[in-house]
C-alpha positions as CSV (number, residue, x, y, z in Angstrom):
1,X,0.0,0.0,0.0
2,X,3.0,2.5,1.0
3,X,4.5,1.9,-2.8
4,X,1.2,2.2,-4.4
5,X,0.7,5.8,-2.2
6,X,4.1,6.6,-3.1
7,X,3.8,5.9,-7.1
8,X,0.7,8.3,-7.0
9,X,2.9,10.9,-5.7
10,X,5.6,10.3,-7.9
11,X,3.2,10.5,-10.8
12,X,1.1,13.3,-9.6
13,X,4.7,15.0,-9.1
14,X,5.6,13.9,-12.3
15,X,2.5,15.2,-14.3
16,X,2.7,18.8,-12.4
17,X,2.8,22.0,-14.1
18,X,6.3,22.7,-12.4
19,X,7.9,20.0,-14.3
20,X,8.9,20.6,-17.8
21,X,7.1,17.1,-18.6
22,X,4.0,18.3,-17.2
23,X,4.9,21.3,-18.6
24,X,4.8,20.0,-22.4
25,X,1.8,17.8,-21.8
26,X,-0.4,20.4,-20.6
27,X,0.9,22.7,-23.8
28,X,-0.4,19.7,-25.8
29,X,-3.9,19.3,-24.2
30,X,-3.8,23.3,-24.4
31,X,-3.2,23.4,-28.0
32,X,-5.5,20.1,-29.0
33,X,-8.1,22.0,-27.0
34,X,-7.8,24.7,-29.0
35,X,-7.8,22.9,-32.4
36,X,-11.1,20.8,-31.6
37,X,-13.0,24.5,-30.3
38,X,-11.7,26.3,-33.9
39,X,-12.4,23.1,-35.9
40,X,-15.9,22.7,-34.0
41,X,-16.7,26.5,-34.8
42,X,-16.2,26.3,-38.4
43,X,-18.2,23.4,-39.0
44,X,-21.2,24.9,-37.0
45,X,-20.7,28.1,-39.1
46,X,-20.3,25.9,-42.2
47,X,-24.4,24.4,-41.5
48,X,-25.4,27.3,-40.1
49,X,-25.1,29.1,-43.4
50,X,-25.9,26.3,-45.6
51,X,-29.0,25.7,-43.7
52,X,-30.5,29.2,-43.4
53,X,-29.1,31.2,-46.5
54,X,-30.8,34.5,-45.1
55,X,-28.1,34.9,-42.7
56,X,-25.0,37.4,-43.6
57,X,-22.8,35.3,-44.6
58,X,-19.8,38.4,-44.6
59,X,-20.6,38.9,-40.6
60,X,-20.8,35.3,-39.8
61,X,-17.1,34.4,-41.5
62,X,-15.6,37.5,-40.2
63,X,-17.2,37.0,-36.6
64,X,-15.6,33.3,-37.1
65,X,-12.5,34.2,-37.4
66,X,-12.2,36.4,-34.9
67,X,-13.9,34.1,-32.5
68,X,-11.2,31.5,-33.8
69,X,-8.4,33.9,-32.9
70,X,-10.0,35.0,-29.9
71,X,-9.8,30.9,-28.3
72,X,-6.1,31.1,-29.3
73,X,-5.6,34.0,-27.4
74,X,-7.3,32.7,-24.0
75,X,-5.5,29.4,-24.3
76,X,-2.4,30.7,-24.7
77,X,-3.6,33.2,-21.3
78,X,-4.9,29.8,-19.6
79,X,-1.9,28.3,-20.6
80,X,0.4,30.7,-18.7
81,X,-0.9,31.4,-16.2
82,X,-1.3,27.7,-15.4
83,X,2.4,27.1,-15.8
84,X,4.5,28.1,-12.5
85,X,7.2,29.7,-14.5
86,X,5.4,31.6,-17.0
87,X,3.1,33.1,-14.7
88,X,6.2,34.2,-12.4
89,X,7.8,35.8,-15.8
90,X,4.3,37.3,-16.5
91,X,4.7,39.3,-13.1
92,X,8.5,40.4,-13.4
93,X,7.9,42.0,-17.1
94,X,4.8,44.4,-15.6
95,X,7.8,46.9,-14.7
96,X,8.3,46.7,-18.3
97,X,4.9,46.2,-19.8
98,X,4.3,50.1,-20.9
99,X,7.4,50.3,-23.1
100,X,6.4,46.9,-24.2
101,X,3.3,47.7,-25.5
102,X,4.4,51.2,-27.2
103,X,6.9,49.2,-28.9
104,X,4.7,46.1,-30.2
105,X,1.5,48.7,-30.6
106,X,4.3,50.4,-32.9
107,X,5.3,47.2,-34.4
108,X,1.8,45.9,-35.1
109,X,0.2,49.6,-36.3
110,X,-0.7,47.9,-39.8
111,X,-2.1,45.0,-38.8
112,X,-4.2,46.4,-35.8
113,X,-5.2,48.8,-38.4
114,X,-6.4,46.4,-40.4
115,X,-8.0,44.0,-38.1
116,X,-9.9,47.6,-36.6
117,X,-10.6,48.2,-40.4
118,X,-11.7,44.9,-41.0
119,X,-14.6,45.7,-38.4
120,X,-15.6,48.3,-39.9
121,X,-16.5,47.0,-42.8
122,X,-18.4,44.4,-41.2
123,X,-20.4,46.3,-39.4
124,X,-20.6,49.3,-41.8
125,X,-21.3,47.3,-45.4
126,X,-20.4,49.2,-47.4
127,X,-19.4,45.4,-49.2
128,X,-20.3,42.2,-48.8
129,X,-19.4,38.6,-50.0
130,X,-20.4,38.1,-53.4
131,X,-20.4,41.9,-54.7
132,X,-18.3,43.5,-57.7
133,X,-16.2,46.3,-56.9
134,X,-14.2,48.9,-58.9
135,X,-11.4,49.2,-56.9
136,X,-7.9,51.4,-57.7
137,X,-4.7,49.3,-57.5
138,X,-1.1,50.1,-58.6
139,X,-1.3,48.8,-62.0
140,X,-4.9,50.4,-62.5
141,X,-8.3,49.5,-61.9
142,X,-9.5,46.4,-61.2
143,X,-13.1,44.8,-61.1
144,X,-13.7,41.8,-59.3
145,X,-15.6,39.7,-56.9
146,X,-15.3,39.4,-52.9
147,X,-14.8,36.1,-52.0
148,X,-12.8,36.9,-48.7
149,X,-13.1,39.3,-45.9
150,X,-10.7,37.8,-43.3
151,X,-9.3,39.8,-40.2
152,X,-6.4,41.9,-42.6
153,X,-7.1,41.5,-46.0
154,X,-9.8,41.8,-48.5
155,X,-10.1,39.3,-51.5
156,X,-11.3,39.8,-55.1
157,X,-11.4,37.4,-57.8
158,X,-11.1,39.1,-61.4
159,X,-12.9,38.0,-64.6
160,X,-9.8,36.1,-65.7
161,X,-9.4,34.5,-62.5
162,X,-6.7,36.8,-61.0
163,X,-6.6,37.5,-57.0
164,X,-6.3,41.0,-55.9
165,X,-5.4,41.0,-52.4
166,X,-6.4,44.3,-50.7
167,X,-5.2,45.3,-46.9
168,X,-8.8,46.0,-45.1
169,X,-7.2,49.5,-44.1
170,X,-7.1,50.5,-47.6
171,X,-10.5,48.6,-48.7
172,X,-11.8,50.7,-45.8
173,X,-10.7,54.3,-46.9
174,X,-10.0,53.9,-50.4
175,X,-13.1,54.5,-53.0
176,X,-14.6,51.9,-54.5
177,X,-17.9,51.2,-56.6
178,X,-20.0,48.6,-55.2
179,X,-21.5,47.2,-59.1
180,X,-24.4,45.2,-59.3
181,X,-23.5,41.9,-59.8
182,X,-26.7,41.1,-62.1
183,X,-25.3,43.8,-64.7
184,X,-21.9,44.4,-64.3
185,X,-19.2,44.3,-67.4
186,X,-15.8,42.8,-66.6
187,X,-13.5,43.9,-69.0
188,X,-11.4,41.5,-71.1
189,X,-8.6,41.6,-73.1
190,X,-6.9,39.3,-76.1
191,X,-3.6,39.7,-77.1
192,X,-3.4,39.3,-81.0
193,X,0.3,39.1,-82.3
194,X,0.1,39.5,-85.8
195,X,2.4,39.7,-88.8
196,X,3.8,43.6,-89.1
197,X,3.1,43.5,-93.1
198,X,-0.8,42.8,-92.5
199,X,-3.4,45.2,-92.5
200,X,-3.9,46.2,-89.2
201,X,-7.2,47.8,-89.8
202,X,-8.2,44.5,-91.4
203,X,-7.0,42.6,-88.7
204,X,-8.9,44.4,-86.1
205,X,-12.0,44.7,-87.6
206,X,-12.0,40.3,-88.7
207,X,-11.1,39.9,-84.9
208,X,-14.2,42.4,-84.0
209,X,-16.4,40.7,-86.4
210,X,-15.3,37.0,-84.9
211,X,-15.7,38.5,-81.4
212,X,-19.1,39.1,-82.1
213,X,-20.0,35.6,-83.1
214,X,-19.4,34.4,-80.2
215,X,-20.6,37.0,-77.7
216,X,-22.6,39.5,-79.4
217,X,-22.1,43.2,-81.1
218,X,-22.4,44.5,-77.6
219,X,-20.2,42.7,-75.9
220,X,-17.2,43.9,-78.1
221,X,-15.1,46.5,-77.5
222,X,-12.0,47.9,-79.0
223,X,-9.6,46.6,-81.0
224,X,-6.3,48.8,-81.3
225,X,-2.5,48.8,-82.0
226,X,-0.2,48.3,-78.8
227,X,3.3,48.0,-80.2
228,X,5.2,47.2,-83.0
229,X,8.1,44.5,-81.9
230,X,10.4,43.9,-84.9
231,X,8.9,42.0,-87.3
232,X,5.5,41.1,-85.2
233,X,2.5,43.7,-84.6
234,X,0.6,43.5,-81.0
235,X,-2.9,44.0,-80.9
236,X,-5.2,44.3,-78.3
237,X,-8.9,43.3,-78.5
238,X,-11.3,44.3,-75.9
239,X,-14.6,42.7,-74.5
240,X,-17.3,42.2,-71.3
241,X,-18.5,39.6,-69.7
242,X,-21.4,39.9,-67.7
243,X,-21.0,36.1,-65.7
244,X,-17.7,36.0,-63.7
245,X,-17.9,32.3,-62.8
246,X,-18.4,31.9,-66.9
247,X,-15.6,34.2,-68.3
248,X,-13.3,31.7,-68.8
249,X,-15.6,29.2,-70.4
250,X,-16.0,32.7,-72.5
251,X,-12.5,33.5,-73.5
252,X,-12.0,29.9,-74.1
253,X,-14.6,30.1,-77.3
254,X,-13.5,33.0,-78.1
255,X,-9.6,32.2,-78.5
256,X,-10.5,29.2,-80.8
257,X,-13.1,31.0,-83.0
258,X,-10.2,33.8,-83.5
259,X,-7.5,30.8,-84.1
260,X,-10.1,29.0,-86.9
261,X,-11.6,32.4,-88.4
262,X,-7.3,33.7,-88.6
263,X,-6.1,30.1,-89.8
264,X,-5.2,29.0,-93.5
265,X,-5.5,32.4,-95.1
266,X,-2.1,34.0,-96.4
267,X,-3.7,37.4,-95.8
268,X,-2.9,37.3,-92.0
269,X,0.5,36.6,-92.7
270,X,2.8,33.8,-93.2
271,X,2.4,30.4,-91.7
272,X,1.3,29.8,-89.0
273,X,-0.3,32.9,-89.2
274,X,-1.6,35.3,-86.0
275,X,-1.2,34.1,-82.2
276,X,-3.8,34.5,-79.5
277,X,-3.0,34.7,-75.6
């Protein structure tokens, strides 16, 4: 009975948060605790939203993640103060604690700015998951749709299936049209390289005319002269799209109806005649 008694104490002794065993195994229940709660919150958010598709689906997915951040967070608190040595560290750096949050508060301006940003929006509107904005970005403007609103950044997908990643600090202060998705006109481009002894004019006006077999008078733009590269002529035709999830199934018919209607006719230059991309 007296080595039973004492092989509880050495295994209660041995399992205590002062030893760095029962140091690491409480980190791993900590952390596994953490995991199930995040994991469990994403899956009721996922049915939640799939079974009652009146809810907001851009609050809910923001207020996930910061719930998801925010159990982190405590465990991590939990988790120190339940360890001996941590929570006797906590209480010698309080001297310090006012330098140390100027300096991470310094540190962290642009992502608290964003994260503060980021509930703005949220609570504001002015966007929401699934709209098309106009947005200015360094190379121009862009038009795409929001398919993330996460605690720093802003998603859009474009037309041709490019991400534009925007910092919620600028999304938040930056101006940006808000376009009805049932009407809005993403701009497209095709990139013609042609042979430089062809007539241009021709050129554009047989790609316009093949443009608007496939999509319609309307839905074809311009057709212009970018640059002359030795030998080889770049032109640029221009067209909308009024289906996001479709424009690729789009430009797909449309790059093989320009490659048949341009193929086998010496007019359009030497073999193998224009390119398309």
């Amino acid at each position: 009975m007296h080595t039973l008694k004492l092989g509880e104490v050495n295994l209660l002794s041995f399992l205590s948060p002062d030893s760095l065993f029962g140091a690491l195994i409480y980190l791993f229940l900590f952390i596994l605790g953490a995991l199930i709660l995040s994991r469990g919150l994403s899956l009721t958010v996922s049915k939640a939203i799939s079974r009652h598709e009146h809810l907001d689906r851009t609050t809910i997915n923001f207020l996930q993640q910061l719930l998801s951040a925010l159990i982190w967070v405590v465990s991590l608190i939990l988790y120190a103060h339940l360890i001996p040595a941590l929570r006797t560290m906590g209480t010698a750096m309080l001297a310090g604690a006012s330098v140390v949050s100027v300096v991470l508060g310094l540190a962290a301006q642009s992502t608290l700015g964003n994260l503060i940003a980021g509930l703005a929006i949220t609570i504001y509107r002015p966007f929401r998951l699934g709209d098309t904005l106009q947005v200015a970005v360094p190379s121009g403007t862009e038009i795409g749709v929001v398919q993330t609103i996460s605690l720093g950044y802003t998603t859009l997908r474009t037309g041709d299936g490019r991400l534009v990643v925007i910092p919620n600090s600028a999304a938040a202060s930056q101006v940006a049209v808000n376009l009805n998705v049932n009407s809005t006109h993403f701009p497209m481009r095709i990139k013609i390289s042609i042979d430089r002894s062809v007539d241009i004019a021709a050129a554009c006006s047989r790609a316009q005319a093949l443009a608007a077999e496939v999509l319609g008078q309307q839905a074809v733009g311009c057709c212009i002269l970018t640059h002359i590269d030795g030998a080889v002529a770049q032109l640029e035709l221009c067209f909308h799209g009024e289906d996001s999830e479709a424009i690729a199934e789009t430009r797909s018919k449309l790059l093989t109806r320009l490659a048949s209607g341009f193929s086998g006719d010496p007019a359009w230059g030497p073999a193998p005649g224009p390119s398309f991309l």
